[in-house]
Backbone atoms as SQL, in Angstrom:
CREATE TABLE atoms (id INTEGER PRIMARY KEY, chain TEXT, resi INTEGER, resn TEXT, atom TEXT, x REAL, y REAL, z REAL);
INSERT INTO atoms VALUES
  (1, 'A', 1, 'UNK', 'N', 114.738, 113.363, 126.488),
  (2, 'A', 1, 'UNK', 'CA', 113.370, 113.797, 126.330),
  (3, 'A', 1, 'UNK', 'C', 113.335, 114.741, 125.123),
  (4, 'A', 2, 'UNK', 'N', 112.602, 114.556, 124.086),
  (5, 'A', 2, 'UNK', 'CA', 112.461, 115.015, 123.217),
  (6, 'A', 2, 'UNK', 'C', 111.379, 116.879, 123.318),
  (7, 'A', 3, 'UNK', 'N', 111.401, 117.646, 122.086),
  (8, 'A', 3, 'UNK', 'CA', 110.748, 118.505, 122.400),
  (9, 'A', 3, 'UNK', 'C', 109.669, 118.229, 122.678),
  (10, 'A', 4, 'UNK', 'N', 108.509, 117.482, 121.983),
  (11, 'A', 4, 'UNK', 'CA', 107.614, 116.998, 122.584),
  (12, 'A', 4, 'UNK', 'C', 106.781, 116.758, 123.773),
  (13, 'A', 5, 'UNK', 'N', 107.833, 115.885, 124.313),
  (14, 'A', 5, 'UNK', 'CA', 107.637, 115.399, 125.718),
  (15, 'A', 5, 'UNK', 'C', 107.747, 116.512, 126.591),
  (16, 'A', 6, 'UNK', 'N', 108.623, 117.104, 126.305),
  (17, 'A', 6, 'UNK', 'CA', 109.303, 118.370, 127.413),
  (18, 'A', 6, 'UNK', 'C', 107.718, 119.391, 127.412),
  (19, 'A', 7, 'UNK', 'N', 107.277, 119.186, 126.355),
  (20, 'A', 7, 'UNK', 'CA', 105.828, 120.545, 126.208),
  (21, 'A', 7, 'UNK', 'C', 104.862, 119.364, 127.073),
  (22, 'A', 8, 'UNK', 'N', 104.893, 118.261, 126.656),
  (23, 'A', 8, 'UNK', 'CA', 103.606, 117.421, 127.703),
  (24, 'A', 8, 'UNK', 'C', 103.707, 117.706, 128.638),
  (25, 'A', 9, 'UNK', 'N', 105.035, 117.545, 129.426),
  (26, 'A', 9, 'UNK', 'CA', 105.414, 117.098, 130.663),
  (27, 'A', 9, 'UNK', 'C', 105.091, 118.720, 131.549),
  (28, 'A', 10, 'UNK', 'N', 105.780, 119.570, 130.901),
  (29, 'A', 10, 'UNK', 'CA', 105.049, 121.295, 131.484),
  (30, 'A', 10, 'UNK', 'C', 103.618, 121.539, 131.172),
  (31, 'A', 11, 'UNK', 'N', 103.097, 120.942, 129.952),
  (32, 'A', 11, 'UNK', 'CA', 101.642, 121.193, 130.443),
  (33, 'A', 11, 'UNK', 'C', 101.846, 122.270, 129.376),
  (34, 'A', 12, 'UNK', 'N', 102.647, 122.317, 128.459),
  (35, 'A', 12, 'UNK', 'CA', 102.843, 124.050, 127.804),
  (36, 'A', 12, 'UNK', 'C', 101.584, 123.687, 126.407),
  (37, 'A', 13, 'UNK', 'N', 100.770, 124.549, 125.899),
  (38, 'A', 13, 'UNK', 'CA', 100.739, 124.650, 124.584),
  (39, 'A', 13, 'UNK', 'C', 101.970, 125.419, 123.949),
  (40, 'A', 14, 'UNK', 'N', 102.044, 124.710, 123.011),
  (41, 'A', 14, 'UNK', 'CA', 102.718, 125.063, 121.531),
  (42, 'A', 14, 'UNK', 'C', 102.413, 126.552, 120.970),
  (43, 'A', 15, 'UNK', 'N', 101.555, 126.658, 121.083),
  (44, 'A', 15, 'UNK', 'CA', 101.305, 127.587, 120.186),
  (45, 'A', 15, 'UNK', 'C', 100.860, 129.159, 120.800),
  (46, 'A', 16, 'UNK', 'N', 101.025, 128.723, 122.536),
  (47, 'A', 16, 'UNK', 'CA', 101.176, 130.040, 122.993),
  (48, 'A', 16, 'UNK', 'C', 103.046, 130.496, 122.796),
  (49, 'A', 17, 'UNK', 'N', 103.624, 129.996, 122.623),
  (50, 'A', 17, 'UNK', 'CA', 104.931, 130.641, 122.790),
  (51, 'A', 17, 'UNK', 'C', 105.425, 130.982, 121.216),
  (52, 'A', 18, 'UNK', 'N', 106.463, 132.008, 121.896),
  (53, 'A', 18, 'UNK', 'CA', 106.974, 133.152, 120.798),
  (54, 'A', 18, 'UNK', 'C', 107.780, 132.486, 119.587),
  (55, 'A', 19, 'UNK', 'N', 108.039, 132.268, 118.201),
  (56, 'A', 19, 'UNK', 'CA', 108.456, 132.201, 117.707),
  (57, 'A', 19, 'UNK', 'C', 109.973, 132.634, 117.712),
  (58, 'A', 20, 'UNK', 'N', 110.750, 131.459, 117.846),
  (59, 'A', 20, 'UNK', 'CA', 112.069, 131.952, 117.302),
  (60, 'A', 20, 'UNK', 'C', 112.841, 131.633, 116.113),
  (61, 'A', 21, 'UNK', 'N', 114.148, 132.184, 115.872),
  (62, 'A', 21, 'UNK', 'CA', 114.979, 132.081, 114.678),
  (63, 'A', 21, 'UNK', 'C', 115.458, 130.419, 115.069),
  (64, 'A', 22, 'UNK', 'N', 116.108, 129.827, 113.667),
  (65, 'A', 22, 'UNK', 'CA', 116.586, 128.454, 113.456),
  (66, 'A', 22, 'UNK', 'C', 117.412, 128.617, 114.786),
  (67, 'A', 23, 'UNK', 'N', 117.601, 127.385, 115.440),
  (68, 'A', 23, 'UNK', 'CA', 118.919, 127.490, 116.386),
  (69, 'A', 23, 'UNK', 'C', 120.085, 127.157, 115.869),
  (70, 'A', 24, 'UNK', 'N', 120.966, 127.763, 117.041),
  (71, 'A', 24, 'UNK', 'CA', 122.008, 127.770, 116.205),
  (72, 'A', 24, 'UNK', 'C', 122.880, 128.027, 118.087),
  (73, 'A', 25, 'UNK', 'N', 124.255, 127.937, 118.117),
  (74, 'A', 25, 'UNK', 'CA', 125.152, 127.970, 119.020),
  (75, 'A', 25, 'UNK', 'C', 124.765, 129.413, 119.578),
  (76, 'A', 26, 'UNK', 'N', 124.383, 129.621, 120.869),
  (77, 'A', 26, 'UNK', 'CA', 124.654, 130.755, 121.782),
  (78, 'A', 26, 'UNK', 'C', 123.748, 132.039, 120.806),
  (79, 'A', 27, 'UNK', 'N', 122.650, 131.916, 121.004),
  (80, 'A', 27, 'UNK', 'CA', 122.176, 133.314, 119.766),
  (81, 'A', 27, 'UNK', 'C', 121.935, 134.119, 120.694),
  (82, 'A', 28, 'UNK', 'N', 122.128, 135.349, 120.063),
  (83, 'A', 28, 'UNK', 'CA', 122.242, 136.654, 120.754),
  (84, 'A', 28, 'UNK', 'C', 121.220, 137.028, 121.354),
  (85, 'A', 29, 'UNK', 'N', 119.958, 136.563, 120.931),
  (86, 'A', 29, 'UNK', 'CA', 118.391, 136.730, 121.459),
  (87, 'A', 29, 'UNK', 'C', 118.209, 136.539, 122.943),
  (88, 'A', 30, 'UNK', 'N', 119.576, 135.211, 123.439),
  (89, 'A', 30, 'UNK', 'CA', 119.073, 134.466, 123.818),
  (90, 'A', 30, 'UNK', 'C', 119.076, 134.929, 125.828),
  (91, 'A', 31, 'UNK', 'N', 120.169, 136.116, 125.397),
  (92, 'A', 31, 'UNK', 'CA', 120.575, 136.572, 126.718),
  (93, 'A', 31, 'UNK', 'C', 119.666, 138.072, 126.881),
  (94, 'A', 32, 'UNK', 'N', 119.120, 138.484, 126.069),
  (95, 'A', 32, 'UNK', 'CA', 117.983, 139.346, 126.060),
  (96, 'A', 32, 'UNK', 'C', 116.832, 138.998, 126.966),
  (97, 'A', 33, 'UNK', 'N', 116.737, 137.630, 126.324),
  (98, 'A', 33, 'UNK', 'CA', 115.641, 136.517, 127.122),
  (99, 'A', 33, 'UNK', 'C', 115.371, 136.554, 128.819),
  (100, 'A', 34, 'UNK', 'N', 117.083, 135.616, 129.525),
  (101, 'A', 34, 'UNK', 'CA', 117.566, 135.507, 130.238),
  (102, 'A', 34, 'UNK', 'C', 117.787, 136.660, 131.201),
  (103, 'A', 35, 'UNK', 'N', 118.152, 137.970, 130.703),
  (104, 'A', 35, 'UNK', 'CA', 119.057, 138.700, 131.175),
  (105, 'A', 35, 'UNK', 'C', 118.562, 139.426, 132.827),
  (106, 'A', 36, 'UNK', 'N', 118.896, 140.684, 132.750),
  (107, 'A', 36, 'UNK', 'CA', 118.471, 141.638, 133.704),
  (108, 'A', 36, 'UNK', 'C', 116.632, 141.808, 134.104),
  (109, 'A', 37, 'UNK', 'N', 116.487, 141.732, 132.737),
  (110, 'A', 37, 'UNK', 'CA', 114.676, 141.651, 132.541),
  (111, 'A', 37, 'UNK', 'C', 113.799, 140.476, 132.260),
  (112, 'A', 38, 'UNK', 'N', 114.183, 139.264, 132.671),
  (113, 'A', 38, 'UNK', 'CA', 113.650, 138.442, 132.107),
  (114, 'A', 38, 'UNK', 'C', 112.532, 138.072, 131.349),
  (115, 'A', 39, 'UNK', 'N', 112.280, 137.434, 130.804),
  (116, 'A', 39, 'UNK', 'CA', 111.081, 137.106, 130.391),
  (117, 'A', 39, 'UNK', 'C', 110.365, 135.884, 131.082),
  (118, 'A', 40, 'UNK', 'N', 108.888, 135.237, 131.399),
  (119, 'A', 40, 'UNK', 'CA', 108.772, 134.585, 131.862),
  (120, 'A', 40, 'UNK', 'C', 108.336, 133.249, 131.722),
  (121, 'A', 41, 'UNK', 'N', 108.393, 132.306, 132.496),
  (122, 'A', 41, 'UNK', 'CA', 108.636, 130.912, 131.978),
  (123, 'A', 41, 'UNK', 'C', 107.477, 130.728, 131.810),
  (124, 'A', 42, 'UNK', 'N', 107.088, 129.872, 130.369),
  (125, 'A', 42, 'UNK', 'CA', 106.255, 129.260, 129.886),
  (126, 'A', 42, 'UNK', 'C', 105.290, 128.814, 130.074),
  (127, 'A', 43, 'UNK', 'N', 105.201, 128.030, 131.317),
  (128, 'A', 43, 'UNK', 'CA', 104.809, 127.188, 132.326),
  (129, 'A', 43, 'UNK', 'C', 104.272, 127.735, 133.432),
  (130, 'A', 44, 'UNK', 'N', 104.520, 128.689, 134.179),
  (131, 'A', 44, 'UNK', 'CA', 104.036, 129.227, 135.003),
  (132, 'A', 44, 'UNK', 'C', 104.329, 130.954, 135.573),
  (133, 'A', 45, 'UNK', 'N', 104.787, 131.335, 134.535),
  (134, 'A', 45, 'UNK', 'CA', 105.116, 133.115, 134.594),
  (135, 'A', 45, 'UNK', 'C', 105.768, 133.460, 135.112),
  (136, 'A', 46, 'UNK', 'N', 106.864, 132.567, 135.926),
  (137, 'A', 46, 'UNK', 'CA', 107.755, 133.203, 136.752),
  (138, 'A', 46, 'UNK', 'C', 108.961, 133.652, 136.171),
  (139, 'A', 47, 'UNK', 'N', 109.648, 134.441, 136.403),
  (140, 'A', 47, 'UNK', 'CA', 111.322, 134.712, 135.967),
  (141, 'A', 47, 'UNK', 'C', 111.808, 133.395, 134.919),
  (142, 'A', 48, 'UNK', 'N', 112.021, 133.732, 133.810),
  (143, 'A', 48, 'UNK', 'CA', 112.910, 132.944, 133.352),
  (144, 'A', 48, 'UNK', 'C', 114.163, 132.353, 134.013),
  (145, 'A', 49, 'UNK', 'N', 114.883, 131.387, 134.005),
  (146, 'A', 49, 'UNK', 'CA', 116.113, 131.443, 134.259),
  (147, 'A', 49, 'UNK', 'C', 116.607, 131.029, 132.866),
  (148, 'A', 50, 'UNK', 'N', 116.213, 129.929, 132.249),
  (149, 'A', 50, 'UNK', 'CA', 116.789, 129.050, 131.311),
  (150, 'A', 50, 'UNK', 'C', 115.758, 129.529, 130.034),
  (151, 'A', 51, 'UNK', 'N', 116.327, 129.175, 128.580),
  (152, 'A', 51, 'UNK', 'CA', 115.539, 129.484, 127.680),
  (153, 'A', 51, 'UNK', 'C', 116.407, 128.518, 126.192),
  (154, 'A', 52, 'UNK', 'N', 115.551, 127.863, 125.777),
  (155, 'A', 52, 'UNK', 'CA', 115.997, 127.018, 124.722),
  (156, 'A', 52, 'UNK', 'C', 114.945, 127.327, 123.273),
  (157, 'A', 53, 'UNK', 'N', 115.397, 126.772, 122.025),
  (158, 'A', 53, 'UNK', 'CA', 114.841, 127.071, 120.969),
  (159, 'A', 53, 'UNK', 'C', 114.530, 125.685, 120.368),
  (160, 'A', 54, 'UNK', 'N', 113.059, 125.508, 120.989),
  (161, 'A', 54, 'UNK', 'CA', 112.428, 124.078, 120.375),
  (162, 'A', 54, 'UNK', 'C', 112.093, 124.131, 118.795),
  (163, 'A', 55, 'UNK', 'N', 111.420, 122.768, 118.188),
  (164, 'A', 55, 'UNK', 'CA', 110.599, 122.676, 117.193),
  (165, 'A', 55, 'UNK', 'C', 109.053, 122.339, 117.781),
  (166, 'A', 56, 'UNK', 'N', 108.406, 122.949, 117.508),
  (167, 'A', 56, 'UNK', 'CA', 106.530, 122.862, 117.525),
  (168, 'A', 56, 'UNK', 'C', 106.147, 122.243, 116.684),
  (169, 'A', 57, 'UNK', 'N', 105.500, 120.825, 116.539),
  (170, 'A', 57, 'UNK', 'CA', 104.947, 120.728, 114.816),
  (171, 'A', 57, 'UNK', 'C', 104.004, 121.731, 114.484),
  (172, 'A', 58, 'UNK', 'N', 104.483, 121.711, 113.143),
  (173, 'A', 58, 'UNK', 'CA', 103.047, 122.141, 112.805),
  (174, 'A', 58, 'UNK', 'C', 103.345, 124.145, 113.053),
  (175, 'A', 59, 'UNK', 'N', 104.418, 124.398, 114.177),
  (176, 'A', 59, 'UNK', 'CA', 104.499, 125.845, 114.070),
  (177, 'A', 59, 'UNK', 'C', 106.065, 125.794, 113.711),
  (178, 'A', 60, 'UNK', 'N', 106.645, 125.035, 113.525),
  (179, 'A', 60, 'UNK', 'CA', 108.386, 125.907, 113.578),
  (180, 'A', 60, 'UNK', 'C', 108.822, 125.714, 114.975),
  (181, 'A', 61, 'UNK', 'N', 109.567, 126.905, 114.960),
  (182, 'A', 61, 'UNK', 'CA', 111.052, 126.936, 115.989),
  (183, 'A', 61, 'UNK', 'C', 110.045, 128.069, 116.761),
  (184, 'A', 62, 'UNK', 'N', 110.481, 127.795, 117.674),
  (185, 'A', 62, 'UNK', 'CA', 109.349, 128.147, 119.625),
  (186, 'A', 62, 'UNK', 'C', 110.576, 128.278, 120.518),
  (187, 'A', 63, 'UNK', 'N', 110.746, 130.034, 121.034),
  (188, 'A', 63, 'UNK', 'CA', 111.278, 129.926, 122.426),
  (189, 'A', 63, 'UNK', 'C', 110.243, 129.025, 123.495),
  (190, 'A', 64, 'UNK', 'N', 111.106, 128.428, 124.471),
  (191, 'A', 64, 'UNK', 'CA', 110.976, 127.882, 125.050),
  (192, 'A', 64, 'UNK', 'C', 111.554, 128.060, 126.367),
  (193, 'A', 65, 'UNK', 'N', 110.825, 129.382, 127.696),
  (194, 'A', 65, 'UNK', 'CA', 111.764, 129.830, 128.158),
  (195, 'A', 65, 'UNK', 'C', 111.534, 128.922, 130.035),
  (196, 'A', 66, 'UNK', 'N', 112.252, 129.024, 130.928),
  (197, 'A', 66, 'UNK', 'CA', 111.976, 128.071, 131.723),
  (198, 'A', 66, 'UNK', 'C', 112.158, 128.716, 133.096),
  (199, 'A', 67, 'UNK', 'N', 111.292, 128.508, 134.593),
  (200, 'A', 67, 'UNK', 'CA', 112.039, 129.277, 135.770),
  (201, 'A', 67, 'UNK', 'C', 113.002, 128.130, 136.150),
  (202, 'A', 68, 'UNK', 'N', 113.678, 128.011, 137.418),
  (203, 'A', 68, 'UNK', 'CA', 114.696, 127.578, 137.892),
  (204, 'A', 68, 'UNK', 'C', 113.646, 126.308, 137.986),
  (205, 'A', 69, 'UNK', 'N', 112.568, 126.321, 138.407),
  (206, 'A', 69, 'UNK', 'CA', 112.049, 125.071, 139.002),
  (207, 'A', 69, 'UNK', 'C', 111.166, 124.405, 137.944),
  (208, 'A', 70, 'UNK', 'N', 111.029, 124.785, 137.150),
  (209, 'A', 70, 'UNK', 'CA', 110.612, 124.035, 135.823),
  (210, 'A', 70, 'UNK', 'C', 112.224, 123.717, 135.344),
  (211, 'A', 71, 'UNK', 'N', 112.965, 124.101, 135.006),
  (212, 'A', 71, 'UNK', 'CA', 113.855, 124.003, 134.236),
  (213, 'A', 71, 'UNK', 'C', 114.441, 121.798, 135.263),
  (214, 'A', 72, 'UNK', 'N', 114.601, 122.191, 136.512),
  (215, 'A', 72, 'UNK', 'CA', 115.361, 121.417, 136.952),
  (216, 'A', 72, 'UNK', 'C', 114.165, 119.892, 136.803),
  (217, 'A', 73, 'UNK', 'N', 112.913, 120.197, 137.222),
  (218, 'A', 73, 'UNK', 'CA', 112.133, 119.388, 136.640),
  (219, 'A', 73, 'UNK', 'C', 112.060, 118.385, 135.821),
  (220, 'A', 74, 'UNK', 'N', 112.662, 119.168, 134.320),
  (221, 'A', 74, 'UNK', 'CA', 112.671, 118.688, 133.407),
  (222, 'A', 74, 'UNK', 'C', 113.637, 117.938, 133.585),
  (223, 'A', 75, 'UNK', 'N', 114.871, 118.293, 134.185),
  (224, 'A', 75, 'UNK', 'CA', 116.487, 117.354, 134.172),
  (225, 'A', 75, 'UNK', 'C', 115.772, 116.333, 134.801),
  (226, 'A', 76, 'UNK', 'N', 115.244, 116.464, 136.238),
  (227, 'A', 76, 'UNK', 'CA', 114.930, 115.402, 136.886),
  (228, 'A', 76, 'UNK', 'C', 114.060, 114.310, 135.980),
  (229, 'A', 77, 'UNK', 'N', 112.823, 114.433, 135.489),
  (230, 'A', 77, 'UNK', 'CA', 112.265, 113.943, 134.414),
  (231, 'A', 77, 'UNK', 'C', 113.130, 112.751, 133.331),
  (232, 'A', 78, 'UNK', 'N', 114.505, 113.692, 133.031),
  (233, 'A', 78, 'UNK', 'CA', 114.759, 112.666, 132.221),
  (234, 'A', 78, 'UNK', 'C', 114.856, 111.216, 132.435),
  (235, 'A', 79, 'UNK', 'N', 115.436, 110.503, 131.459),
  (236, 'A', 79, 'UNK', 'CA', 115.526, 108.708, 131.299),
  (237, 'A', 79, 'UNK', 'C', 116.721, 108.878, 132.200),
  (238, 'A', 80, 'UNK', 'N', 117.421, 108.075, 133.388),
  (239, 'A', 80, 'UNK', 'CA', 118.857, 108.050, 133.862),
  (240, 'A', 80, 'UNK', 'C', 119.340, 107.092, 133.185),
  (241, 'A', 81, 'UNK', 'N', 120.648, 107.201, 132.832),
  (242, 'A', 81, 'UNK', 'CA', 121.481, 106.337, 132.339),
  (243, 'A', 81, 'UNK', 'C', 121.974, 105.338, 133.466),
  (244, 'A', 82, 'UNK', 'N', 121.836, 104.116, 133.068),
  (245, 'A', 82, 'UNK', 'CA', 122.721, 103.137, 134.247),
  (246, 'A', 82, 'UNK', 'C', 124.458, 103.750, 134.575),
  (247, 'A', 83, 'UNK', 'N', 124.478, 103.755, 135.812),
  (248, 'A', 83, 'UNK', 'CA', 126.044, 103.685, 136.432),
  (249, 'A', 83, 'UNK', 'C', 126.909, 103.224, 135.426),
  (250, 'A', 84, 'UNK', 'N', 127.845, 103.850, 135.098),
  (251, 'A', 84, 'UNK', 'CA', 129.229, 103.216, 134.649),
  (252, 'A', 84, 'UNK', 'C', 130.363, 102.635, 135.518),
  (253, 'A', 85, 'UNK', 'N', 130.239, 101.511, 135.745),
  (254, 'A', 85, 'UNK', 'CA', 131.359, 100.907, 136.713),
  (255, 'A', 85, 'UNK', 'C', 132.509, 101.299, 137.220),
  (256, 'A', 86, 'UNK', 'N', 133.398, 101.850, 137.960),
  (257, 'A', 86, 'UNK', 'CA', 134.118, 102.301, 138.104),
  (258, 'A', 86, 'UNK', 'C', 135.620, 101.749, 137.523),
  (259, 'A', 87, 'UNK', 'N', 135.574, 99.958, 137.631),
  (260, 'A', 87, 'UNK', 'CA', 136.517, 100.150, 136.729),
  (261, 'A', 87, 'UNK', 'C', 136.747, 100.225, 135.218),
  (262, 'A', 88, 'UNK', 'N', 135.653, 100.459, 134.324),
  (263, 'A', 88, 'UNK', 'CA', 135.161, 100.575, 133.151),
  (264, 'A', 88, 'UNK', 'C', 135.494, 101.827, 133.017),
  (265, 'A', 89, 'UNK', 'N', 135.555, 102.840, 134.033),
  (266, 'A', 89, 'UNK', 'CA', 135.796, 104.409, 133.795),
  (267, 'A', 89, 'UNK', 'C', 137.532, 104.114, 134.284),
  (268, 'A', 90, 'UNK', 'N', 138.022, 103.823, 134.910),
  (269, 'A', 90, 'UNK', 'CA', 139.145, 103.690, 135.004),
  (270, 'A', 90, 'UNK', 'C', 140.095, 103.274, 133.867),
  (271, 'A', 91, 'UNK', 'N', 139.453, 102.342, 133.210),
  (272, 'A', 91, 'UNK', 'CA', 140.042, 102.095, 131.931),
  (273, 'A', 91, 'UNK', 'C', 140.268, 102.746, 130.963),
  (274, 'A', 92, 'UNK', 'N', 138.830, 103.480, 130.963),
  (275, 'A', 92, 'UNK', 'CA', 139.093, 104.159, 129.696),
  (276, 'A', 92, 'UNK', 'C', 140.048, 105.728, 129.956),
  (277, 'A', 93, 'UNK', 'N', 140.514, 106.080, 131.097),
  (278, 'A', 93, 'UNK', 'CA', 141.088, 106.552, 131.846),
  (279, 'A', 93, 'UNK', 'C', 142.664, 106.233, 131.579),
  (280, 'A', 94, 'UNK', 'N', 142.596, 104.900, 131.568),
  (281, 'A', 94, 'UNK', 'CA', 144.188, 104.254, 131.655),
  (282, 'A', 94, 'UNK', 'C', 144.281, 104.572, 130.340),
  (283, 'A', 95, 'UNK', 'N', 143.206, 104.251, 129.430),
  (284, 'A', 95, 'UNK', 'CA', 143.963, 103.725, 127.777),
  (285, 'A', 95, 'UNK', 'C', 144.040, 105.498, 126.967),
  (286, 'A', 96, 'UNK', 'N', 143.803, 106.609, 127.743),
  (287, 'A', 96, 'UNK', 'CA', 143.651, 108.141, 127.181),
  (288, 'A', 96, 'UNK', 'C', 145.274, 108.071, 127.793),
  (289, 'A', 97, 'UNK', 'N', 145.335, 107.773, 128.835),
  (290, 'A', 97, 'UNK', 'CA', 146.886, 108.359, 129.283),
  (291, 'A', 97, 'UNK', 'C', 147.891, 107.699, 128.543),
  (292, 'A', 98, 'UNK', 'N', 147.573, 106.181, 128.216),
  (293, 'A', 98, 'UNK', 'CA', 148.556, 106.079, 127.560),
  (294, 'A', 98, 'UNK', 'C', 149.113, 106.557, 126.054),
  (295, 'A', 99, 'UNK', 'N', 147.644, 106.771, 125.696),
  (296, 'A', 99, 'UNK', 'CA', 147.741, 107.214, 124.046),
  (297, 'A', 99, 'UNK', 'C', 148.443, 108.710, 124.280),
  (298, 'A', 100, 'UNK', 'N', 148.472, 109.363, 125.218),
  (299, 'A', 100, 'UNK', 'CA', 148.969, 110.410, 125.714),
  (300, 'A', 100, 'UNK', 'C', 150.137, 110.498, 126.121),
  (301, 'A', 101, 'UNK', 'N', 151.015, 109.370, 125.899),
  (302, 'A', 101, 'UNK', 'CA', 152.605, 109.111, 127.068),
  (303, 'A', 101, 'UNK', 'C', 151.799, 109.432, 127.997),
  (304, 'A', 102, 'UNK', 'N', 151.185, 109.073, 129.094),
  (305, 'A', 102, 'UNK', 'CA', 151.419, 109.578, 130.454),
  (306, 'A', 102, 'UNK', 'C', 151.323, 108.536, 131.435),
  (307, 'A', 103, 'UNK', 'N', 152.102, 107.977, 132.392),
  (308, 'A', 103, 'UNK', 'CA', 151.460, 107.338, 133.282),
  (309, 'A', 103, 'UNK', 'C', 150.609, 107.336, 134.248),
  (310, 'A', 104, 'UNK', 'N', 149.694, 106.673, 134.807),
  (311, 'A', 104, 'UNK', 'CA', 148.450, 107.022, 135.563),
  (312, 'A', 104, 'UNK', 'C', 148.456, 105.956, 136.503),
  (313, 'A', 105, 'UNK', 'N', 147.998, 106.543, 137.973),
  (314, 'A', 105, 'UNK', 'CA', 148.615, 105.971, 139.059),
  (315, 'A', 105, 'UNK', 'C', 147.047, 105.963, 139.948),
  (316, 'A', 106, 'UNK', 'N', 146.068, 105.061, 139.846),
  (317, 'A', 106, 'UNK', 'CA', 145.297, 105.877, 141.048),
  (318, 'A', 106, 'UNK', 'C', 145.056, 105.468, 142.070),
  (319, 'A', 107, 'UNK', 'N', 144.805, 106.518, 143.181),
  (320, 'A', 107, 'UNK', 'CA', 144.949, 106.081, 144.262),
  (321, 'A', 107, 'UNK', 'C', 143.202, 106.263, 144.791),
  (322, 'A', 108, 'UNK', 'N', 142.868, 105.650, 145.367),
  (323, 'A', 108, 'UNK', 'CA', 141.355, 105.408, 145.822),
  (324, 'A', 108, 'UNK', 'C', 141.211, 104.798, 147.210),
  (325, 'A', 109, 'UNK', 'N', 140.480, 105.067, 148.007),
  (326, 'A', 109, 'UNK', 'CA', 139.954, 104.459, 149.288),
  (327, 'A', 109, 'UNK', 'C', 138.323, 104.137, 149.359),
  (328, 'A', 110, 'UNK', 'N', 138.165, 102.990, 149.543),
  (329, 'A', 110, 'UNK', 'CA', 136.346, 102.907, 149.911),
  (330, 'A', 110, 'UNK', 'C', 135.788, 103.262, 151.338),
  (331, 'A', 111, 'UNK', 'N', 136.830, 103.789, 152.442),
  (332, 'A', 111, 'UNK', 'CA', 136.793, 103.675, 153.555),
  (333, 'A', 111, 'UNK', 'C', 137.180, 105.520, 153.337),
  (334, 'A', 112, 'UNK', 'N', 135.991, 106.586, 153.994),
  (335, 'A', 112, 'UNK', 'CA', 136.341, 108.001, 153.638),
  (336, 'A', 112, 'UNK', 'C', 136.952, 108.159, 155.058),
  (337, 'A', 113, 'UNK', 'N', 136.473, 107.490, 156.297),
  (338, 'A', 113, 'UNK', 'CA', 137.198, 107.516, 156.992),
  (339, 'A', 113, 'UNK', 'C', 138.787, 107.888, 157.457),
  (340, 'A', 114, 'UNK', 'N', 138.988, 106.294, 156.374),
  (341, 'A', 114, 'UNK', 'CA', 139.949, 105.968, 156.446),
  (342, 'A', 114, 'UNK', 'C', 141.153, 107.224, 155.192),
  (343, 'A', 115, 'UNK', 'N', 140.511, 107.443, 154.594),
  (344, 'A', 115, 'UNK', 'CA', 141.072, 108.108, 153.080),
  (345, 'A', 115, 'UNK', 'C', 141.218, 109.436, 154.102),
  (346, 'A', 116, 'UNK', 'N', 140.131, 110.434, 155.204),
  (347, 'A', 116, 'UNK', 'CA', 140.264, 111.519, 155.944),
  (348, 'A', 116, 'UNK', 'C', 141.522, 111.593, 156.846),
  (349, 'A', 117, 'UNK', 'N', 142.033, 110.345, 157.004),
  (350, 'A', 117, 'UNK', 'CA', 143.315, 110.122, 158.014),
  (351, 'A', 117, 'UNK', 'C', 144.711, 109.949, 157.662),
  (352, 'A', 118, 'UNK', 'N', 144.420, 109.757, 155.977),
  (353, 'A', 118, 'UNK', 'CA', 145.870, 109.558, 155.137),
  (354, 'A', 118, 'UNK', 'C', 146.532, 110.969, 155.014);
């Protein structure tokens, strides 16, 4: 979900939220935000928990701060990726160990039952 979507989907205007600096890895702002005092989410004024540094058209770079239940929202919201098969993950599993010397042995049960009694 793009920034975009993420402002549709909360219902946020753009252009009520605070301006922030370019993003960049872990900015120091960002636990100011978060911290002891929070600031509040975007969306509905509650406690921040989460806080990211969008693009706005048209304004720049926008904190973007979130409560626990907006934030998870949004995860839920996203596109899901189809399942990766299990032995498709196994493989690529096998072919890391070997590029690794290591041998790889796995052991699996479809029966938890049965796997609780081994």
């Amino acid at each position: 979900m793009d920034d975009e979507a993420i402002l549709r989907f909360l219902a946020v205007d753009p252009a009520t939220l605070k301006p922030a600096p370019p993003p960049r890895p872990r900015p120091p702002e960002l636990w100011d935000r978060i911290g002891l005092n929070p600031v509040q989410c975007s969306a509905c004024d509650n406690p921040a928990w989460t806080t990211r540094i969008i693009t706005a058209p048209g304004l720049g770079f926008r904190w973007l701060d979130q409560c626990r239940d907006h934030a998870m929202a949004v995860i839920a919201a996203r596109p899901k990726r189809p399942p990766v098969p299990l032995a498709d993950t196994l493989a690529v599993l096998q072919r890391a160990a070997e590029e690794a010397g290591l041998r790889m042995r796995v052991i699996a049960s479809s029966d938890m039952a049965g796997w609780l009694r081994e």
